[in-house]
N, C-alpha and C positions, 0 to 999 in steps of 0.2 A: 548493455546498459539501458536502464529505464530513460524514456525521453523525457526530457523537464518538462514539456508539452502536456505529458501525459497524468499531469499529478496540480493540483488545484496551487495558486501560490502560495495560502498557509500553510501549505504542508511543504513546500518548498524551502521556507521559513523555517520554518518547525526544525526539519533532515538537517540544514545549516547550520542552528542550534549546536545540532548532535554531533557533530563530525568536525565543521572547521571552525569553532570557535572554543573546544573541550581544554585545548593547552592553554590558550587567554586565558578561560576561564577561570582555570586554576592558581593562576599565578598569584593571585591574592594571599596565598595561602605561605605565601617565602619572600615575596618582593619587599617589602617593607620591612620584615626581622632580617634580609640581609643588607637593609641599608643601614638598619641602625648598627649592625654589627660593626658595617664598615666605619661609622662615626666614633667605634671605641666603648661602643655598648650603652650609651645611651643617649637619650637626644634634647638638646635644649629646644626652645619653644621655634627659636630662628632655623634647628636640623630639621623641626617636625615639618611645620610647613614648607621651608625653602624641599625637602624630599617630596612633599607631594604634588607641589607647586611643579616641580621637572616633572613628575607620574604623566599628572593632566597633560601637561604638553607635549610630552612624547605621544601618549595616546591620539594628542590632537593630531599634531604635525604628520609625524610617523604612518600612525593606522588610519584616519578619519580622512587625513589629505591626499597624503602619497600614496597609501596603498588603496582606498577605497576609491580616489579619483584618478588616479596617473595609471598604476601600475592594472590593477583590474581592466584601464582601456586598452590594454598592449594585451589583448589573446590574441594566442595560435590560435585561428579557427575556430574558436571556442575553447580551447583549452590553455591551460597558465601551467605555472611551473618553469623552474629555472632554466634548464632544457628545452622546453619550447620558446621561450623565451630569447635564450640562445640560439636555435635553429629563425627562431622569425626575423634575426640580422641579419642572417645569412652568417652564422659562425660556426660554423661543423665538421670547421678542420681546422689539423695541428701546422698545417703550411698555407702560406697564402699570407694577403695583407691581412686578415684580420684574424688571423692564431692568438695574439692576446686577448680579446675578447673572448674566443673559446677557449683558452688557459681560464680563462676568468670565472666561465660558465662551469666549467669542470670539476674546480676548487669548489665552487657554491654548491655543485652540485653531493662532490664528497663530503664538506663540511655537514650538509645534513645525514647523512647517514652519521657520523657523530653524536648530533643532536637525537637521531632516533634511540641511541643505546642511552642516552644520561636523560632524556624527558621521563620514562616511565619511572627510572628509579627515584627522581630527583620531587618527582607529584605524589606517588603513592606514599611515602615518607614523610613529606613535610602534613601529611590528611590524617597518618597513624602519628604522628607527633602531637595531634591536638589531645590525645587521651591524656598528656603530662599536666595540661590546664586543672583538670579536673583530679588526677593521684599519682605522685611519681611510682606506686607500687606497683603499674603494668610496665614501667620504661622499657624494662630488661626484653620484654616480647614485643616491641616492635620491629626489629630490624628481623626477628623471625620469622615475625606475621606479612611483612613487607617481602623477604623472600618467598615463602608459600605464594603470597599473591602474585607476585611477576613471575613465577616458573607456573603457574596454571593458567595467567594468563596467555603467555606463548607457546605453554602445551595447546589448548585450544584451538589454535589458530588455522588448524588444516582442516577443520569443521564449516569454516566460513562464519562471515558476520551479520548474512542478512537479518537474519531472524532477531540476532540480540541488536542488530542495525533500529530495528522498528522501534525501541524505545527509547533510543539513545535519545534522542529529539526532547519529548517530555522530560525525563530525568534534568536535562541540561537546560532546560526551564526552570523547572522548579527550582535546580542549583541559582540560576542567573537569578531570580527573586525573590530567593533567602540571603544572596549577600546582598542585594539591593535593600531587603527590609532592614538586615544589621546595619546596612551603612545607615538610614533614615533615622532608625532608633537612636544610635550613637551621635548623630548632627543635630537630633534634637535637643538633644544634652546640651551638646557643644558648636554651637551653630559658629562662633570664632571661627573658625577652622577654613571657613568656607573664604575667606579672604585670599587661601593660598591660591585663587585662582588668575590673580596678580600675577606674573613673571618675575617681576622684579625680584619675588621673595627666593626664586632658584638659583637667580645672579646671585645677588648675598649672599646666599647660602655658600654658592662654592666660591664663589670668593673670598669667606672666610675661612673654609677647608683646606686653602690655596694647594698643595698636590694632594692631598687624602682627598680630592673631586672628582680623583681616578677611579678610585675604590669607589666613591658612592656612585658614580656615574655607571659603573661595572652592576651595582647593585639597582639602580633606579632602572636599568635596560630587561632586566627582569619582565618587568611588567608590559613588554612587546613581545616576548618571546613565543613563538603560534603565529605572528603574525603573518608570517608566509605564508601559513596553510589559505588565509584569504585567496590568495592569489593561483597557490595551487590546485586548487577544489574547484574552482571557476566551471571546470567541463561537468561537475556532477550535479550542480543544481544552477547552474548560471549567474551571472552577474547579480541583479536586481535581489536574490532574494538573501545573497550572501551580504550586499549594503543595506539593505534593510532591516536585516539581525543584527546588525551591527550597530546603526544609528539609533532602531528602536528599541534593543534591549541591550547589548552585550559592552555597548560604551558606557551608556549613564548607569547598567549596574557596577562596574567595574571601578568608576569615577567615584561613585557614592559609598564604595563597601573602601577603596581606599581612605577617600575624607575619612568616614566614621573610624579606620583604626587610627588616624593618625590624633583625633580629637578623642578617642579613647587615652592613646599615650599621653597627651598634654594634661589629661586629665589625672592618669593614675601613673605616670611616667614608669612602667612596666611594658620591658620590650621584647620580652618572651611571648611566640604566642601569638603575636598583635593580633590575629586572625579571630584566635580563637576567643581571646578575651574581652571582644565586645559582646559574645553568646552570655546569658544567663546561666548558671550552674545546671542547671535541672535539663538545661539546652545539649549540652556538651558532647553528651556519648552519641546524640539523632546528629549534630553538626559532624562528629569524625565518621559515623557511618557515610552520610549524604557523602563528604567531601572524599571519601576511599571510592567510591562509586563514582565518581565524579571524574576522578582524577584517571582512574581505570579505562574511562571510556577517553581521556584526553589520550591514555597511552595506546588507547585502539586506534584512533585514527594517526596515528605519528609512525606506527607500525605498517598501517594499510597504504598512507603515503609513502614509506622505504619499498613496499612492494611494486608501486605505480614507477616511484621512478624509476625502479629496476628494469623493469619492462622497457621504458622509454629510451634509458642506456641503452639497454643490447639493438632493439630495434633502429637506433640511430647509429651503431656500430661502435660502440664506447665499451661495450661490457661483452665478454662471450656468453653463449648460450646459456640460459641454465632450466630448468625444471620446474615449469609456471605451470599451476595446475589452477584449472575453473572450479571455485568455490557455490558460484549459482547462474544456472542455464536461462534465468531473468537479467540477471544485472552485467554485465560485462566489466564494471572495474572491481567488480568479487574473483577477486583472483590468490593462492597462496604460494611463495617462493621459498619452497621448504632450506636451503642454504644462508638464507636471509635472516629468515627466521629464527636459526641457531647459530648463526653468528651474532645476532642482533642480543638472544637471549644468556648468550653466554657475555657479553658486553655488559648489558644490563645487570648482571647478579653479582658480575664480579666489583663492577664499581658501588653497586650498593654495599658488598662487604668490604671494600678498601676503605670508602669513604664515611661510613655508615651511621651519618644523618645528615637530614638538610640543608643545615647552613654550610658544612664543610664541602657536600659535592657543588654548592654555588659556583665554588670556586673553577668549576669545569664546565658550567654552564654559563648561556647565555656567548659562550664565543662563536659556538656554530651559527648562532641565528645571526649576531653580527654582522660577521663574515658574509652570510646569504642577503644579507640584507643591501650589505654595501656593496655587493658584486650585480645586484639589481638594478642598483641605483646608474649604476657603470652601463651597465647595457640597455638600460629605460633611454640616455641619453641619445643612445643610437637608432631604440624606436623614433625618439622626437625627430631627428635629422631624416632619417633614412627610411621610414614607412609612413609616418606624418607629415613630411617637409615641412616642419618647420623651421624658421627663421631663428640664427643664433639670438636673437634679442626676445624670443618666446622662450626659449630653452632654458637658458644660462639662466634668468632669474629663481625660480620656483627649482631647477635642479643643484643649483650650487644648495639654496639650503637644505634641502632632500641629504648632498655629498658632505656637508659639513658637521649635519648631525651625524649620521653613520660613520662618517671616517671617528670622531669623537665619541662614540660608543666603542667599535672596534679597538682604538685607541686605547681605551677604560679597562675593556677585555683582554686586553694583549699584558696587564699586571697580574693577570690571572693565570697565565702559563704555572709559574712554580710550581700553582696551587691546584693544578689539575685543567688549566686553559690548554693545556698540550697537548690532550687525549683527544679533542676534536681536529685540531690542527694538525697531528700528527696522521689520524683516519685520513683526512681530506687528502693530505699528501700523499699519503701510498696509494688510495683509489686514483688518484690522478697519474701516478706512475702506471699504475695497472690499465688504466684506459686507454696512454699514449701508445706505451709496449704492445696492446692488442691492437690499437688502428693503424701503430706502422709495422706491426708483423702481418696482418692480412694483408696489410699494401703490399709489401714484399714476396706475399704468397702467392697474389695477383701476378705479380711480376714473371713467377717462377711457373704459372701454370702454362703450359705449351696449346698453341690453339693453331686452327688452320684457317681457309675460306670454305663454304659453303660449296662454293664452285668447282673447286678442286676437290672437294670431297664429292661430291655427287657424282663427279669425270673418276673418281677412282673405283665407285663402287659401278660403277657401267665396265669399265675397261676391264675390272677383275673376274666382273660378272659375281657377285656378292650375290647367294641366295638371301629371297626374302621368305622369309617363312611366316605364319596367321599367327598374328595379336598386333600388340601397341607396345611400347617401351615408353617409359618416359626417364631424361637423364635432366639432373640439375644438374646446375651450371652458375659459377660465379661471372662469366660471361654473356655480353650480349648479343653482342655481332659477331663470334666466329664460333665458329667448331668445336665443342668441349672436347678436350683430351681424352675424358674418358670415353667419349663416344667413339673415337678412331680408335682407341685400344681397345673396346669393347667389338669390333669390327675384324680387326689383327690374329683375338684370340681364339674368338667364335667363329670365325670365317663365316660368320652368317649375320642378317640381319630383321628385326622385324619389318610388318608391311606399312606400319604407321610407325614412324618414329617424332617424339616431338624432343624438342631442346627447348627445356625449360629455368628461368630465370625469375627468382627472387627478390622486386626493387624495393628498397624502404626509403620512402619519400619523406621532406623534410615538414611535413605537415601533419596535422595529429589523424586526419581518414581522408580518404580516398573517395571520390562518389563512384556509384558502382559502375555509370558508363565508364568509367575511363581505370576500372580493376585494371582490365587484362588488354592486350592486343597481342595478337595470332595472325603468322605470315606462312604464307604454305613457300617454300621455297621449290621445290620438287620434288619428284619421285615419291610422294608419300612421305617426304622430311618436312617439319611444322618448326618454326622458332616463335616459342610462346615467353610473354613477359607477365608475370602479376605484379602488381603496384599493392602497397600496403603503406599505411598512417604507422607513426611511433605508440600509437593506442592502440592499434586494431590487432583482433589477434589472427593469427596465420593459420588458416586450414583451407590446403592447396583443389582438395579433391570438391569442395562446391564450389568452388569459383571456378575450375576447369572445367564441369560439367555444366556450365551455365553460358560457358562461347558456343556459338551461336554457330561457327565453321565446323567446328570439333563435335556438334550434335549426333554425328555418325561413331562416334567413339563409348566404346564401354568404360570409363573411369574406374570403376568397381572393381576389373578385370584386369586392367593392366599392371606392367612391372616395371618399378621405378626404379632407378638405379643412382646411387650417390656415390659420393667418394669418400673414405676416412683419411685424410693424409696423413702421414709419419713426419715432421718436421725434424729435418736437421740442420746445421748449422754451416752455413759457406762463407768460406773465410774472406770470399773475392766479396762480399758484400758488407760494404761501409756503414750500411744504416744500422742494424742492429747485430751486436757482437755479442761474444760471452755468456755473461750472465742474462744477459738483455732477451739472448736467443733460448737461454736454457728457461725464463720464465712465456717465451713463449710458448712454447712448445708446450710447457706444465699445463697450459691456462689453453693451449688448443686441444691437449689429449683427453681434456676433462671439461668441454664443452660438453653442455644436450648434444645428443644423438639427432641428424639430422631430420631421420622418421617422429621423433618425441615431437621433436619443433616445429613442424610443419604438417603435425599431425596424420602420417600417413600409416593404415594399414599395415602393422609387422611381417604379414604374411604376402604382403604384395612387394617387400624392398626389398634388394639387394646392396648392400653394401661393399666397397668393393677398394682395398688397402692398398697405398705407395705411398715412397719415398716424394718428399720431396724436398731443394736444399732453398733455403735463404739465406 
């Protein structure tokens, strides 16, 4: 990855634009035609502003406060995300005192992958939907045109994004001061409008709603949704330049393009559209192109975030292997997870044709982000106490109402189940089935692996007299401190051995990198036997053979040369073992046999592994 160092701060600015502000951005484009939906279809003067009067303050509270002050100060080491997040409590296990925390983080974490399949379809939609402003005679070819875009969009995607990366920035400028100028135009009309920045008029409002405040509260939450990406994005351009986009362009365009549609409706009380209908006619067809471009680039980065934290799962041992390929040999978070990406794309298309158009998939959005939001807010609490020490009388005020807006959006969203709130909450729960099942079948597999001491193994190859025959082996090893199995059956079968052996280990540390003193330590045990450890970040990526060639003891060793030898295990099913039974066993074992290949993942020469097949029971 490029260092933020290395790039001037407008353009710092600029890249944040592009990438973690694209889904914000968008929302203008549905939030307010689905509150007024929820009002019953149309809105009197007390719906219009008490709706925009909640906008403003969620933006305030939500993004400007919580997320641009609290939550941005809790990085991993420079990196955000739900996941680091959860790893910097110290939550990255399903046992222990604080398993519900990492229950917590887990959920948040699958509820976006949810959020990833319904963003792309639910932006590009509501952008082709502005063409109805202007002649109901294209309608019928939008939900086609919206298909084509999202399957070329995802076909794409194993090309990498740098290059269309480089003007995402600019576009999402120009986007961000085309709804700034329609909101100015429209305020000028109707400068009334500007009053909703009152509270009061949101309390009235739903409290004249009395329970349909569920439904608008579901539809006003809208206008947050992206807002994680703030926090997630944190490691690719840093704090400062991601609050800065924020405070000096992405809030007050957003604030102002809201005012002006809702003082357009008080004006022409037409709620079709509200986006599109403050544009001028002659506007209309440049307004749906920008906004298809717009939205396209929000559904890049919402893509490129399911691949990050993909990474960051397996790496922290949540998700098995899969097949992370480098999209550019500059950037390190240019990466493509080709399994992702066609689960992600066949999500996406299918619910653009269940649901097929904008106000109807509302009804399945906005529960992921929710969810992520409120599961943040849960674990910010534990930043406060537990890596800030601060005093319950710091904490408690500024997070209860952080905890009462969120549970109250969530709450909002949770009437949305029927109507498609399900499809996120249901994703979230089977990834979170899928993550516990892989962390406590590797525990179990752990269990199951047979090891020795070092000492004893060294007294047996003296005592048998083991010929050592010229090269290096190298064996991984899920272990640290004793003897891999395979290495003794690798002894057993060959009655021989190499003259350098090392026992090599894996760690993934709970932090996003590693500094490079402290990659690796190398302990010469004897006889030419080495017990090597490499350390790796949930960022970094893993290629074992320069980090080996770079210990300082091991200088006398060919790398290039050597043969590495892994294990493929065969999982089967041991009835003596309580933890996981049945089905539990049969989906492990699914989800072990169709891991990455170990050489894929740690990138090693095909022509230098061995790979080497057993049984083993849990």
């Amino acid at each position: 990855m490029t260092s933020q160092a290395a790039k001037p701060a407008p353009l710092m600015v600029l890249a944040a634009l592009g990438v973690v502000y694209g889904d914000l951005g968008t929302s203008p484009l549905y939030t307010v035609q689905v509150v007024a939906a929820a009002t019953g279809g149309t809105m009197s003067r007390l719906a219009a502003l008490g709706s925009l009067s909640l906008i403003v303050w969620t933006l305030t509270i939500t993004l400007s406060i919580k997320y641009c002050i609290f939550v941005l100060r809790a990085d991993n080491h420079g990196e955000g995300g739900i996941l680091a997040l959860m790893s910097l409590v110290g939550a990255n296990r399903l046992n222990g005192g604080r398993w519900l925390l990492t229950a917590i983080g887990l959920l948040g974490a699958g509820l976006l992958y949810g959020d990833g399949a319904i963003t792309p379809a639910i932006s590009v939609l509501s952008a082709l939907e502005g063409v109805n402003v202007a002649t109901h005679a294209l309608a019928p070819y939008v939900l086609p045109t919206a298909i084509v875009i999202l399957a070329a969009l995802f076909l794409v995607q194993h090309f990498g994004t740098a290059r269309i990366g480089m003007v995402f920035g600019p576009i999402m400028l120009v986007w961000f001061l085309v709804i700034a100028l329609l909101g100015v135009v429209s305020l000028a009309a109707h400068p009334e409008t500007l009053v909703a920045i009152n509270p009061l008029y949101g309390f009235e409002f739903l409290r004249e709603e009395g329970w349909r405040a569920f439904a608008v509260l579901g539809g006003v939450f809208l206008c947050a949704t992206g807002g994680e990406a703030m926090y997630a994005d944190i490691g690719h351009f840093g704090k400062s330049p991601v609050r800065i986009a924020w405070y000096a362009m992405v809030f007050p365009a957003l604030v102002l393009n809201y005012a002006g549609q809702v003082g357009n409706i008080l004006a022409t009380h037409r709620v079709d559209n509200p986006f599109f209908q403050m544009g001028p006619s002659w506007a209309i067809y440049p307004l749906v192109a920008l906004a298809t471009i717009a939205t396209v680039i929000a559904s890049q980065a919402i893509i490129t975030g399911a691949y990050s934290l993909t990474r960051q799962a397996i790496q922290l041992g949540w998700l098995p292997g899969m097949r992370i390929l480098q999209t550019s040999g500059a950037r390190y978070g240019e990466i493509y997870v080709p399994l992702v990406n066609w689960l992600m794309m066949a999500g996406t298309i299918a619910l653009t044709l269940v649901f097929r158009d904008s106000t109807r998939l509302a009804g399945a959005y906005g529960m992921a982000v929710a969810g992520t939001m409120l599961a943040t807010t849960v674990l910010l609490v534990n930043v406060c106490r537990r890596c800030w020490n601060w005093s319950w009388a710091a904490t408690v005020p500024p997070l209860t109402l952080f905890f009462a807006i969120d549970l109250a959006y969530f709450a909002a969203n949770l009437i949305k189940l029927p109507q498609g709130g399900w499809i996120p909450l249901t994703v979230a729960v089977l990834l979170f089935g899928v993550m516990a099942v892989w962390r406590a079948g590797i525990q179990a597999l752990r269990r199951r692996t047979p090891t020795g001491s070092y000492e004893k193994f060294v007294r047996l190859l003296r005592h048998d007299h083991v010929p050592r025959v010229p090269g290096t082996a190298v064996f991984l090893t899920r272990v640290q401190n004793a003897v891999p199995a395979l290495l003794t059956q690798h002894v057993q079968h060959m009655g021989a051995l190499q003259e350098t052996v090392i026992a090599l280990s894996i760690l993934f540390v709970e932090r996003p990198r590693v500094a490079p003193q402290d990659r690796a330590t190398a302990k010469h045990i004897r006889d030419g036997l080495w017990r090597v450890t490499l350390r790796y970040g949930f960022m970094e990526r893993t290629e074992i053979l320069g980090c080996l060639e770079k210990i300082e003891v091991l200088k006398h060793v060919d790398f290039k040369h050597v043969i590495y030898f892994g294990a493929r295990d065969l999982v089967v099913a041991d009835r003596r073992d309580t933890q996981l039974r049945g089905l539990w066993v049969r989906l492990f074992a699914f989800l072990f046999r169709n891991t990455v290949r170990t050489m894929d993942r740690f990138h090693i020469p095909p022509d230098n592994f061995v790979e080497i097949a057993r049984e083993v029971q849990i």
